[in-house]
N, C-alpha and C positions, 0 to 999 in steps of 0.2 A: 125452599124451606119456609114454614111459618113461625113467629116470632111474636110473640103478643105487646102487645103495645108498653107496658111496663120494663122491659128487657129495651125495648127501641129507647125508649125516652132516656133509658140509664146509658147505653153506646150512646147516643147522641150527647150528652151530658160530657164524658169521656173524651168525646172526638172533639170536643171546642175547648175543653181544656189543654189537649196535647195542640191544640190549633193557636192557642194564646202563647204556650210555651217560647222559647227561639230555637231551642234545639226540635222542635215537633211544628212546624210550620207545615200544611200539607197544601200541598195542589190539586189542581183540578183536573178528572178528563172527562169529556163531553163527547156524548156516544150519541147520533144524530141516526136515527133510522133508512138507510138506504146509502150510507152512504159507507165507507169501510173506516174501520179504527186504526187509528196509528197504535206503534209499540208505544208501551205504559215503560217507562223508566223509573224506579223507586229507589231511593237510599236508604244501608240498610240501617236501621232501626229511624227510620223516618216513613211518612205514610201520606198517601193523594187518595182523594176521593175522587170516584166514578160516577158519573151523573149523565143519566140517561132517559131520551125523550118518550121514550113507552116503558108502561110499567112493566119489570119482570118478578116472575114466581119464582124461580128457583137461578141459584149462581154455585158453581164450583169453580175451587182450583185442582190445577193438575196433582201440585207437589208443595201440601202443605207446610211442608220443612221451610222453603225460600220465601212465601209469602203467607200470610193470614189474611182472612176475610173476615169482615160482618157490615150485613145490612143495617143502614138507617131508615132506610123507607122503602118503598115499593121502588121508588124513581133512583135511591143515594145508595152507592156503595164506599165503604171502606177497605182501602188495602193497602197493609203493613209489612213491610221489608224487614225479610228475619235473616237473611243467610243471602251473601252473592250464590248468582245462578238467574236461570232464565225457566220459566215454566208458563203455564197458560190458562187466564182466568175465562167461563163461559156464562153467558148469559144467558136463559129460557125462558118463552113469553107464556100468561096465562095459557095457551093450550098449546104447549109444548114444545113450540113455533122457536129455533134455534137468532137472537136476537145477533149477538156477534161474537169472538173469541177475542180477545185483547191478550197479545203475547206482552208477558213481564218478564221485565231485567231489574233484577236485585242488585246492586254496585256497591263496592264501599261507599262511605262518606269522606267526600275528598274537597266539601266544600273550606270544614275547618283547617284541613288540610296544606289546600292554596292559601289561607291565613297566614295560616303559622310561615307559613314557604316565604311567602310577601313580605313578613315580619322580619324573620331571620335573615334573610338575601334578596335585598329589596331591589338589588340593582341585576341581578342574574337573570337571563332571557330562559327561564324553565318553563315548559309545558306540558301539564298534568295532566293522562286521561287514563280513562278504566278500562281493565280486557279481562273478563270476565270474572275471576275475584279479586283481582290484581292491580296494582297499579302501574302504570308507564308514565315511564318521566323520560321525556325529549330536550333539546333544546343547547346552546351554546352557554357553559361555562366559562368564568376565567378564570378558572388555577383547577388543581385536583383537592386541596383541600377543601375548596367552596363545594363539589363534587358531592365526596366524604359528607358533607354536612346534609347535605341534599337528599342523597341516601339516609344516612341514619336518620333522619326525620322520618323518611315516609316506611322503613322499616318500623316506626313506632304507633304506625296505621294499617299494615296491613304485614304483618313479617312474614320471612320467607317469602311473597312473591310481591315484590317490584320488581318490575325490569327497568332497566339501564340502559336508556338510550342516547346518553347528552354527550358529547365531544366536551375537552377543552379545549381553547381558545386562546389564542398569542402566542409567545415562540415555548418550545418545547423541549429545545435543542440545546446541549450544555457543552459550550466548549471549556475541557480545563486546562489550564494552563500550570503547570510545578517546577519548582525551580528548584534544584539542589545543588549547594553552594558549600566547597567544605576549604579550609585553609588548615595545614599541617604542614609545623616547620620543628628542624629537632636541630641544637648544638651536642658535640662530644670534644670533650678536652681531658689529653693527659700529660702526663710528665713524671719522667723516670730516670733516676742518673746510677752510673755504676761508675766505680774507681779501682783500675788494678794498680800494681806494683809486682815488676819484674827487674831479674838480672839481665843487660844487657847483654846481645850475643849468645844468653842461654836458655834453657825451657824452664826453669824455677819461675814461679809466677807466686801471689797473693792478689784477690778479689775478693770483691763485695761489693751487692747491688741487690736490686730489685727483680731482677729481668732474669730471662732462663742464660743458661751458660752455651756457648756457639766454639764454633772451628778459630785454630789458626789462623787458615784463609780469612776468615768471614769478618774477625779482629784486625789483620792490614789492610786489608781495603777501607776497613772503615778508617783506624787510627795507624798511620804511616809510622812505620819506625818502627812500633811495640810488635814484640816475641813474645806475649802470655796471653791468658786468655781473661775475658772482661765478661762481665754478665751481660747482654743486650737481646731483645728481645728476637727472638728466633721467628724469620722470615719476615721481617719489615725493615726496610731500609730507611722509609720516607719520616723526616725529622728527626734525624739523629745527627748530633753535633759530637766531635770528639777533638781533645787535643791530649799532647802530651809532652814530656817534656824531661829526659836526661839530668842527671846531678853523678858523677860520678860512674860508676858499675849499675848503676839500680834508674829505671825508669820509670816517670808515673804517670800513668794515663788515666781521661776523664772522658764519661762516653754520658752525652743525655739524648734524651729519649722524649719531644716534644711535637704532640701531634692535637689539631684542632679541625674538624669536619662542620660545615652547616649544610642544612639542609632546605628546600623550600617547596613544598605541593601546593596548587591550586587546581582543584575541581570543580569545573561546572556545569551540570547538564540542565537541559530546559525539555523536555518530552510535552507533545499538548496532543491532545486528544478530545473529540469532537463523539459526543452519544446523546439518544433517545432520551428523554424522561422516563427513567422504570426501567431502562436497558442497562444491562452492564456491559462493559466496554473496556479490551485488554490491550497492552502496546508493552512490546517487548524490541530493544534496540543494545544487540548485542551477540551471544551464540549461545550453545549447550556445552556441557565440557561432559567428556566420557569417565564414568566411574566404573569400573571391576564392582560385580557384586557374586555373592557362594551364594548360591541356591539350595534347596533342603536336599535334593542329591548330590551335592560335594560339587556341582557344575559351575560354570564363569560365565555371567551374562553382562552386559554394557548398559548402564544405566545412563540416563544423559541428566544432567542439571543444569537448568538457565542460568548465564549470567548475563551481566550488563545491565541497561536503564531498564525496569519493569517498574509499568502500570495500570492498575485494576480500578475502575471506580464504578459506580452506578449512581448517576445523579436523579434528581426527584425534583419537581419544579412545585412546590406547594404554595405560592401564590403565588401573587402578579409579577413580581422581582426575587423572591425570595428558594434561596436554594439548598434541597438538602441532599451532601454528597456523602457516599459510604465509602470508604477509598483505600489503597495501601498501595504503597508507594518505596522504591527502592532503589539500590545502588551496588552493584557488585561486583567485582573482580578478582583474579586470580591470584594469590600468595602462595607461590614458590616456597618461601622462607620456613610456610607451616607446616610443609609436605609432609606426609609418610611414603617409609618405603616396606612393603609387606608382598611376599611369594614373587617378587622379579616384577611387581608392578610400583611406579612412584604415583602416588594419589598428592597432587597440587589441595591446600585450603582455601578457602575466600574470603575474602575483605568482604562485607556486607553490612550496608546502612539502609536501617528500614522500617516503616513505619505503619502504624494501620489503624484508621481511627473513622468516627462518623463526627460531621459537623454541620453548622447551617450558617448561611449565609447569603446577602444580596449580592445583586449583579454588579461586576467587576470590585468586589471587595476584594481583599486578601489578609491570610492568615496564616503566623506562623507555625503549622501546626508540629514543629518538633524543632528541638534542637540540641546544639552539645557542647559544652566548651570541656576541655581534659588537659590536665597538665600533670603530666607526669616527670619526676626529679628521683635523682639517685647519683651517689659519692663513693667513692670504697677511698679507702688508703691501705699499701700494703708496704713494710718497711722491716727493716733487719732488726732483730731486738735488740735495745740498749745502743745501739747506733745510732738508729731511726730518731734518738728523743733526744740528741746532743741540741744542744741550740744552733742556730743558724746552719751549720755543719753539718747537721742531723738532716736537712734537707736533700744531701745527695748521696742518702740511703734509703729514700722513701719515694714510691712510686703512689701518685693520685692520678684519681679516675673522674671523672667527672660527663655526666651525659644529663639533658633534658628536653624534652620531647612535647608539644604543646598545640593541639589540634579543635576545630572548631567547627562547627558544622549546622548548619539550618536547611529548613524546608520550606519553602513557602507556595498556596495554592493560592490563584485567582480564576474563579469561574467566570465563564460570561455567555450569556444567550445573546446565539447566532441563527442566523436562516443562511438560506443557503442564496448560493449568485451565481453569473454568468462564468461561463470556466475562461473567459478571456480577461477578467479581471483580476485573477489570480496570477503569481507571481511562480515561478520553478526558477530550483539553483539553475539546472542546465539551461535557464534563457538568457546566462548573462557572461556565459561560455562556450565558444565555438573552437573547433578542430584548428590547428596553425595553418598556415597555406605552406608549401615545401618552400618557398622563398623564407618565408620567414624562419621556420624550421634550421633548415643546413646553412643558411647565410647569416641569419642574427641570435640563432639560440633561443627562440619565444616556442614556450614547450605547447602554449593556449592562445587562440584570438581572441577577444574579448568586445562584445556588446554594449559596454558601462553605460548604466542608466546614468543620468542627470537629473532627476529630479525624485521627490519622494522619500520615504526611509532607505530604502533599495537607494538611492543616489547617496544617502548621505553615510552608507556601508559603504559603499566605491569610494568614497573620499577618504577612509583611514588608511593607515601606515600598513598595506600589504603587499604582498610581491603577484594578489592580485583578488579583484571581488571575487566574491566565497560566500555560501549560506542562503539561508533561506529568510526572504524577510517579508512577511504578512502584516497589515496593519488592520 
């Protein structure tokens, strides 16, 4: 194509300007006759100049969309990166004589790029290259939030295509460790008195009391000697004190009714479980219990529900130490006490402590991420009227109740990154329990032989107050 001199001096004007620019810096290629061009590589909205040792007439590109051309001289070409992509520029000599094709790659601009990269994560081994409009990012991170970052940067260079090719780095692995720990203790006190008056020798009686009214029988055994009947509570024998005592024809008996229960629970379970970064990971240490269910046809099918220790977490390792765990956590067992009974089946309730929550935290911290303190109180008195309120007297016509019940309960997790090790340095309960020999068996009564460490945490479980080492102990 020809180009008049006034149109050249103006591009040329142009091209030193974007050449003075920082963002418009161009390069050079150097086209040597006889000898073969290398690929022209151009960033896109940046531009290298073509410079070659014979003059050419005419120049095309393939696919004007990815690059743009214009002549500076007979010898200078310019060419301008508009779009990633690969196409191919051709050079023709004065008589038509085919000089060379120079294939072009159009690539993001990934210089500002690694800038930014350098800036923001200076210390991260990333490496940046172009695949055809795209970018790839290789190389070893340390955490997956450093990752994240790394990504969203170069999505703000070329979006929708990066690829993702960096690993993280260091450990990955979340062991967690829960511990649920609960204390429930309940007292119950009562006291109940009742007083007859009978004829000796006869069945004429007079009572008054608290308590339900019972047999003949059920009144001599308790109070020796009395023929009436006394109010005392029907089917409890335990704490009840009676006396009585003759004055002529008429006998008077006293019957109390004094009972006190404590109570004491201690629970505690330890579950630890070992997961991926980004995995979830279940442990269930306990069974299913079988429920009756009516189906939309009137039918009976067998539902089953877990109980026992269950745990669900998904840990995330988003820095170098730092951990985030999504988790829920539980405790359950069966209550009789709560049962239904419906069409010939008894359905048992459950006791259930549980918990579910997301948190963050370093290696080997802990947290207590739930807890409970409950105290529950309650009193009745139940008394004869106008009896009940005599003073002092009035006391053995009145029966008190008295119950409180007082439980207390925490959670607590500690995460910790692990790797993995040799399986000979691992510990099993059964390495510290062997089979009896029949000597020891049917001659001495030893139901277990036993291995006992001496030394380590494992030694210093052998050394407490048991009838023999037991459990599992990892350090």
């Amino acid at each position: 194509m020809k180009i008049d001199r006034f149109l050249k001096a103006t591009l040329l004007g142009f091209t030193l300007t974007l050449s003075t620019a920082p963002t418009g810096s161009a390069e050079t290629l150097r086209i040597m006759q006889g000898q073969a061009s290398s690929a022209l590589s151009v960033a896109m909205n940046r531009a290298v100049v073509v410079e070659a040792d014979k003059p050419f007439a005419e120049v095309s590109i393939a696919n004007p969309a990815i690059a743009d051309i214009s002549t500076l001289s007979e010898r200078n070409l310019y060419v301008l990166g508009k779009a990633p992509g690969r196409t191919t520029l051709t050079l023709l000599g004065p008589d038509g004589s085919l000089i060379t094709n120079v294939e072009i790659q159009v690539t993001p601009d990934i210089a500002e790029f690694k800038e930014r990269l350098r800036q923001i994560l200076p210390n991260e081994r990333i490496e940046v290259r172009t695949a055809n409009d795209g970018i790839v990012l290789s190389g070893v991170v340390s955490s997956i939030q450093r990752l994240d970052r790394a990504l969203d940067l170069a999505n703000r260079y070329a979006p929708d295509r990066v690829s993702n090719l960096m690993m993280v780095g260091g450990t990955q692995q979340v062991m967690l460790k829960v511990r649920f720990a609960e204390m429930a203790r309940s007292v119950s006190k009562s006291l109940s008195s009742n007083v007859g008056i009978g004829a000796t020798g006869g069945s004429s009686f007079a009572g008054a009391g608290t308590g339900k009214f019972v047999g003949v029988d059920h009144l001599n055994s308790l109070v020796s000697g009395l023929g009436a009947l006394i109010p005392v509570s029907e089917g409890s024998v335990e704490g009840h004190i009676g006396a009585s005592t003759t004055i002529g024809n008429l006998t008077l008996a006293v019957a109390i009714e004094a009972l006190e229960s404590k109570g004491l629970i201690r629970t505690l379970s330890e579950p630890n479980l070992t997961a991926l970064s980004g995995q979830e990971a279940t442990f269930l240490a306990g069974g299913e219990y079988p429920v009756p269910v009516v189906d939309e046809d009137g039918g009976i099918f067998v539902d089953y529900k877990p109980f026992g220790v269950e745990l669900k977490f998904t840990p995330r390792v988003v820095d170098a130490d730092v951990i985030n765990l999504e988790l829920t956590a539980a405790v359950s067992g069966i209550d009789a006490s709560a049962g239904i009974t419906n069409g010939g089946f008894t359905i048992n309730a459950f006791r259930r402590r549980e918990t579910s929550t997301t948190v963050e935290m370093r290696d080997g911290e802990s947290f207590a991420i739930a807890g409970l303190l409950q105290d529950d109180f309650q009193d009745s008195i139940g008394q004869v009227p106008w009896l009940g309120d005599i003073p002092v007297l009035g006391a053995l016509f009145r029966s008190t109740d008295y119950e409180r019940n007082q439980s207390e309960l925490v959670i607590i997790i500690t995460p910790h990154l692990v790797t993995a090790t040799r399986g000979e340095a691992l510990a099993l309960p059964t390495d510290r329990i062997r089979p009896p020999t029949e000597a020891g068996l049917f001659l001495f009564g030893r139901t277990a032989g036993s291995n006992r460490p001496t030394s380590g945490a494992a030694g210093e479980v052998a050394k407490q107050d048991f009838s023999g080492s037991y459990g599992y102990v990892m350090e």
